[in-house]
N, C-alpha and C positions, 0 to 999 in steps of 0.2 A: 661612625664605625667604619664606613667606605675606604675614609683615610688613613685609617690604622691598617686595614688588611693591606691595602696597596704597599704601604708601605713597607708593611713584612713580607710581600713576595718580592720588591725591589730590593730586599736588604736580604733573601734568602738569595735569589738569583748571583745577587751581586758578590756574597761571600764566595759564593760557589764557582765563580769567573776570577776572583781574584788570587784563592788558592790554587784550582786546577790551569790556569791558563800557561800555551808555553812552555810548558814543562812536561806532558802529560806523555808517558808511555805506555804501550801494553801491558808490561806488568804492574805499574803504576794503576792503569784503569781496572784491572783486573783485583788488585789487594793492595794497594796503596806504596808498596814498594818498601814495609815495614818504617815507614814514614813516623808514627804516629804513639802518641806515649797509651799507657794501659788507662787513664783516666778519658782520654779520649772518644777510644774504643768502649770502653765503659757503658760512656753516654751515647756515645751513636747504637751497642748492642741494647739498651734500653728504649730507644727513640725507634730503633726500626720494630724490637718486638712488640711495643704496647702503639697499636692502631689506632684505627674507624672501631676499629672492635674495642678498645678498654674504652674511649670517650665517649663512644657512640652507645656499641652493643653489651658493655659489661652494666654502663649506667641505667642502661633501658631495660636490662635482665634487673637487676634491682627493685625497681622502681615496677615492673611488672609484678615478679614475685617477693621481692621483700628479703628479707633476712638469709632465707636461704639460698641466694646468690652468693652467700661468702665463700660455701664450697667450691665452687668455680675459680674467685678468687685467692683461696689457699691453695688448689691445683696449683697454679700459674706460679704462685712464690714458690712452693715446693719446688719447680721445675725449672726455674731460674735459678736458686740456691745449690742444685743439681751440678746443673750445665758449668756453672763458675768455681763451685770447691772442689768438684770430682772430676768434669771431663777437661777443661780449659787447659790446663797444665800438658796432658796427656797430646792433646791437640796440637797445641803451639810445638809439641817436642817435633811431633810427628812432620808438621810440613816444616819443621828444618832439616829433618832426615831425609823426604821423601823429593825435597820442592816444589811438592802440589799449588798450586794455585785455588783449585776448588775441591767440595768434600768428596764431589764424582771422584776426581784425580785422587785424591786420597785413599779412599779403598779402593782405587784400581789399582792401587802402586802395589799395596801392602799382598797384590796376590799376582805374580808375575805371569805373564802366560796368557792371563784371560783381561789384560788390560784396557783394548779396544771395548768389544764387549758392555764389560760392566760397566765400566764410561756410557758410553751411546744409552744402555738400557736407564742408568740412572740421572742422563741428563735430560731423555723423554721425559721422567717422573717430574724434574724439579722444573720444567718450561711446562707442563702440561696441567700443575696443580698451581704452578706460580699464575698462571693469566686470570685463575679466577682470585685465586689472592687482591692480584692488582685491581682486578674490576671491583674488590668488595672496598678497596679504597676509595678510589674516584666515585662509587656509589654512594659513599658517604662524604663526603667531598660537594656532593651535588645538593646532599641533605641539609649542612649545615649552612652551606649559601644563600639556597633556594628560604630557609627560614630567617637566617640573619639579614640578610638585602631583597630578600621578594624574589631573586633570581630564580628563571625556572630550571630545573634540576639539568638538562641540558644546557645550558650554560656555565651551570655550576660545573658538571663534571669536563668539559670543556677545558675552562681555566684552570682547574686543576691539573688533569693530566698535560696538557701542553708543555706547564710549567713545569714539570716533574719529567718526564719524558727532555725538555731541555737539556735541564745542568746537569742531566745521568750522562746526556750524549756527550757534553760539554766536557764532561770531568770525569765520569764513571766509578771509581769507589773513593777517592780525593775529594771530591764533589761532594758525595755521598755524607762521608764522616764530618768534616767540616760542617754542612750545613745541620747534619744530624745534629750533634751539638750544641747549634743553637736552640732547637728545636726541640731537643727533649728536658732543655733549660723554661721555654716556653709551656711546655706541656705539665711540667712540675708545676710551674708557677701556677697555670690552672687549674692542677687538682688538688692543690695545698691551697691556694686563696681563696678560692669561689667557695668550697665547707664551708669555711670562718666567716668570708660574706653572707653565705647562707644561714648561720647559728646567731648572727647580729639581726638580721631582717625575722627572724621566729623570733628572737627577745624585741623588738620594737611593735611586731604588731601581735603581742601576746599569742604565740601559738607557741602552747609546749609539745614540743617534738613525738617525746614517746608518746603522749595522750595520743594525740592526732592519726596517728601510723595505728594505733589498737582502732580507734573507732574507723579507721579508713575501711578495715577490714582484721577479721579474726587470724588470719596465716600470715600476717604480713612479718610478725613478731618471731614466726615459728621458724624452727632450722630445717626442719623438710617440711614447709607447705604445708602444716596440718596431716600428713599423710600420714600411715605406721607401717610396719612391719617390712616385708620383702620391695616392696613400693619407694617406702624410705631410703632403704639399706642403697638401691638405683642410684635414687635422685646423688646420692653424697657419694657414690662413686664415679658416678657421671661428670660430677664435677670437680672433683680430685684427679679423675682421667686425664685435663687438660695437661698436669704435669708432667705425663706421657712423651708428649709432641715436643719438648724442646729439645727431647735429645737428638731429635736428627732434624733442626729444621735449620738450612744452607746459611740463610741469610743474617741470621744468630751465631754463627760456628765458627762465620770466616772470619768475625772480629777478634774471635780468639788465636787463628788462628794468623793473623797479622800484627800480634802485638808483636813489639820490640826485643823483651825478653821475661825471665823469671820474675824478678821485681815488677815488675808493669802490669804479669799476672796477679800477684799478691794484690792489691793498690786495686788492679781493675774488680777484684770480687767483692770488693767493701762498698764502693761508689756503687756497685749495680744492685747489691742486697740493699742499700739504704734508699735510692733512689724508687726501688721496687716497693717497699714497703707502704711507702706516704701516698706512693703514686694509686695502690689499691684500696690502701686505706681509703683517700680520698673520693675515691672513683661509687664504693660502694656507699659512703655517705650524702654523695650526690643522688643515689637513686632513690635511698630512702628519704630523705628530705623533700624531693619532689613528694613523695607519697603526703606527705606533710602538706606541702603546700597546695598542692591540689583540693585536699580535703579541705584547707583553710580559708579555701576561696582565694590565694592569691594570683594565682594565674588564670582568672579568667576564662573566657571565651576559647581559651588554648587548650581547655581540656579535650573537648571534642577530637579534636587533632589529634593529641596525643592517644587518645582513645585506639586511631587506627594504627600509628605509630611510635610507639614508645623511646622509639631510639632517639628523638627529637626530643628526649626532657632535657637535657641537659643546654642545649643552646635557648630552650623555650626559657629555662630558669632565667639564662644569663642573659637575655635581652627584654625579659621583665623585671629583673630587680634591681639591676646597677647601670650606670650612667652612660652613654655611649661610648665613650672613648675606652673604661677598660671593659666594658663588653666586646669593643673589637681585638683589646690584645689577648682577655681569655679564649675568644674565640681565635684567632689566630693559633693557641694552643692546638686546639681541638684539630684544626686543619693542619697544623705544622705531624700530629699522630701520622693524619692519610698520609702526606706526602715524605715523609723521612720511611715508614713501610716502604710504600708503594716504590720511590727512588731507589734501596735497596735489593728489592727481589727485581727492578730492572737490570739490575746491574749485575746479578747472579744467574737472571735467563741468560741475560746475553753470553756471559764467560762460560756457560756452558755449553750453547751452542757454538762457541768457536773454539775452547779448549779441548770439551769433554766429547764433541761431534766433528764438528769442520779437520783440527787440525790433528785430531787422531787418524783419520782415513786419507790424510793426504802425503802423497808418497815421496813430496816435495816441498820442503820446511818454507815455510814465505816467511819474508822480512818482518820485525816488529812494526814496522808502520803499516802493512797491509793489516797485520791482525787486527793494530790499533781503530783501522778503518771499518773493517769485517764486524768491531765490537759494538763502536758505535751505530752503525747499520742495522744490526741484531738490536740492539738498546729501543730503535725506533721502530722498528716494527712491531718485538713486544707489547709496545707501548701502544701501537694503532691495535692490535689485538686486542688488549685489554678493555678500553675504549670500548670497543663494536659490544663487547658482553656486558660492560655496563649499563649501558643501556639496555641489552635484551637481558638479563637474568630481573630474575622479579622476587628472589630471597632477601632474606636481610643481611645488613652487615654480619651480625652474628651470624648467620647461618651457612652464611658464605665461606668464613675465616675458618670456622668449627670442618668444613670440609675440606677445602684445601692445608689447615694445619692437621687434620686426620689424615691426609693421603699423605703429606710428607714426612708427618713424622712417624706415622706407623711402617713406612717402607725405609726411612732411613736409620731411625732409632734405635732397634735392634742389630741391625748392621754393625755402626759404628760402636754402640756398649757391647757387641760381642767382642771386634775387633779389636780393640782396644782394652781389654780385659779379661779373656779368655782365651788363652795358646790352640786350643783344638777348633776355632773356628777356622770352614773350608771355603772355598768360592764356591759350593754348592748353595753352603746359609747363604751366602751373599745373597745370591739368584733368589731364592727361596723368601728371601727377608720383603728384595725389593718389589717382586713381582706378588706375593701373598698378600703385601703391607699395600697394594695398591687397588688389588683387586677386590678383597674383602672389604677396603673403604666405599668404593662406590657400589657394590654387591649391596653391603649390608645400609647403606644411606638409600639405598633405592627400595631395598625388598623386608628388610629386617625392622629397621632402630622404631616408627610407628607401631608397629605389632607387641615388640618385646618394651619398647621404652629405655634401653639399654644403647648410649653412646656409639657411633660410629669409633669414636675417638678411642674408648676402652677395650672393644670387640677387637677393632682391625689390629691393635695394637700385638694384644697377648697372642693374637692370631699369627701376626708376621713371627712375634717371637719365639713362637712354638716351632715355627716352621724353619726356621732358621735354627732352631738349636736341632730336633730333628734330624735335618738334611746334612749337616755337621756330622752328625753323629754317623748317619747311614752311608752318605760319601765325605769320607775324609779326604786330607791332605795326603800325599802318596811322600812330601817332600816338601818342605818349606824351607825356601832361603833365606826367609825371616822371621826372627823372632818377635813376637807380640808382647 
């Protein structure tokens, strides 16, 4: 298995060197330089959004509670299906109009006057919920090493981020999509084979599936957990909330809006809707199988384990029931989720620490090679940032991703679907969107969501939105030089 993974980080590293090398400019590392076809972008906006969190933490919400984890996983489709028929068009229009390079830039354009500003405020937002994003990668990163090869999770998370932190600095969003590609090719292939693996080993050692899951336990079969009433009504919108967050999250948005053209759009919503479908299908039949197997005694001694942590079923499955060599390239899936995320939102702190902060405040335009330098710079630092929290946060994947994808997308979500959809949005909602959608995230993740049970994700959201449509309304526009 050792030599299977090596060989997928010499063969990721290596694409990623051989695309980006020599060629690479600032606006290049920044958005690719509209380089790139809509199938492309497709695959890399799939490869970054589905994590640590769909292999790690959506298998281990399954395999924890059972069946009704699909609500979680029907958010997510809804809110990809979303992002790609409704806003992607809209987007791609916009940064031809505007020449944004990031979404900060993008709503700063669309409201003249207050450009500096909403920039600066919305690049804090997206470098300040991005670092625990990236640590909730490399956290799981450390998880599936530390299980697959013995390695202790510092080492795991180690290798990981190095490597990913590398080819960002190497290449920055060229890097990026290229490797993504391969990567969310990898990541299919694991959540599409390993099921079918797993549905061949329950017919050879006689365990029927559903039996197994009812005797495992009584809720495992239920869609809300056995619960009823107002309890229930929660749980499924809790997990429908997830849909929420795509509309405003950076590192999903920019692939839209670098594609090529109209056509490329059309082409790229079919590959991400088909690619999405198998991908959660597969993901939620991996967690209820483990239920299965566990029950049927075939994972051994690994229950214990999983006992304390559940996000560990899905590697536990795959270096118990198949052969080593493609136990390291499913596994190599699993890792290729962290580092195609985690490579992306590096490469979106960075551009907006130098677009949305640096090179708005300075009152003298630097060369694209300094930017280019400034970027990469920014790329590594992020990157030790992320690192240091890895190691100290003690949440889970899940729990990590659910927060940093609740601050960003409750603060930028509403923003961009007012923008882009409603003429009377003011830069008051703006202000109101981003600063309500950031606040109320970590307010109500600290003081609220254990009390009521109610999602940081669905709270902050309606929350930002309100506030934003609101302040809109209370201070409007005096004079818009643009129209929405």
């Amino acid at each position: 298995m050792i030599a299977v993974f090596i060989a997928y980080l010499v063969f990721t590293v290596g694409i990623a060197w051989w695309y980006s090398h020599g060629g690479t400019t600032h606006e290049g590392f920044i958005l690719g330089g509209k380089k790139f076809s809509g199938t492309a972008l497709a695959l890399s906006e799939r490869a970054t959004g589905e994590s640590a969190w769909l292999l790690l933490g959506l298998t281990g919400h399954a395999y924890s509670d059972g069946l009704s984890a699909i609500w979680v996983a029907l958010g997510c489709v809804i809110g990809i299906i979303f992002i790609w028929f409704v806003m992607a068009g809209r987007l791609r229009d916009e940064t031809e109009r505007t020449g944004s390079m990031t979404i900060s830039s993008l709503i700063a354009k669309k409201i003249p006057g207050s450009e500096r500003s909403i920039a600066l405020l919305s690049a804090m937002i997206v470098v300040f919920f991005f670092v625990f994003y990236i640590a909730a990668q490399f956290s799981g990163a450390g998880k599936v090493l530390n299980k697959t090869f013995g390695l202790d999770p510092f080492w795991g998370i180690i290798i990981s981020s190095v490597v990913v932190t590398f080819y960002c600095v190497m290449g920055g969003f060229i890097a990026v999509v290229v490797t993504d590609v391969f990567q969310s090719i990898l990541m299919i292939f694991t959540l599409v084979v390993f099921p079918v693996i797993a549905l061949l080993v329950a017919g050879s050692h006689d365990i029927h599936l559903i039996q197994s899951i009812q005797e495992a336990g009584p809720d495992y079969l239920s869609l809300t957990k056995g619960i009823s009433g107002s309890s229930a009504v929660i749980l499924v919108l809790s997990g429908l909330s997830w849909a929420l967050g795509y509309t405003g999250q950076p590192q999903l948005l920019t692939r839209m809006m670098a594609i090529r053209d109209h056509r490329g759009v059309q082409t790229a919503k079919w590959v991400a809707t088909v690619w999405t479908l198998l991908a959660y299908i597969g993901a939620i039949l991996i967690g209820m199988f483990g239920i299965a197997f566990v029950h049927g005694g075939l994972l051994g001694q690994e229950v214990t384990r999983l006992s304390q942590d559940a996000e560990k079923i899905l590697p536990v499955m795959v270096v118990a029931l198949v052969n080593p060599i493609l136990a390291g390239v499913l596994l190599s899936g699993v890792i290729s989720a962290m580092m195609s995320t985690a490579s992306s939102e590096l490469t979106v702190s960075s551009a907006s620490i130098t677009e949305d902060i640096y090179s708005n405040f300075r009152k003298k335009q630097d060369s694209p090679k300094k930017l280019l330098y400034l970027n990469q710079a920014m790329t590594f630092v992020v990157g030790a940032v992320a690192i240091v929290l890895a190691f100290a946060m003690q949440d889970t994947v899940y729990g990590l991703v659910s927060y940093a994808w609740s601050g960003i997308g409750s603060s930028f979500g509403p923003a961009l679907l007012l923008l882009l959809f409603w003429k009377r949005f003011s830069r008051a909602g703006i202000f109101a969107s981003l600063i309500s959608g950031t606040l109320s995230t970590v307010l109500w993740k600290n003081l609220f969501e254990a009390q009521t049970g109610i999602s940081e994700r669905l709270a902050s959201f309606i929350f930002s939105f309100l506030m934003a449509v609101l302040f809109s309304l209370l201070i409007p526009e005096k004079k818009r030089s643009e129209a929405v």
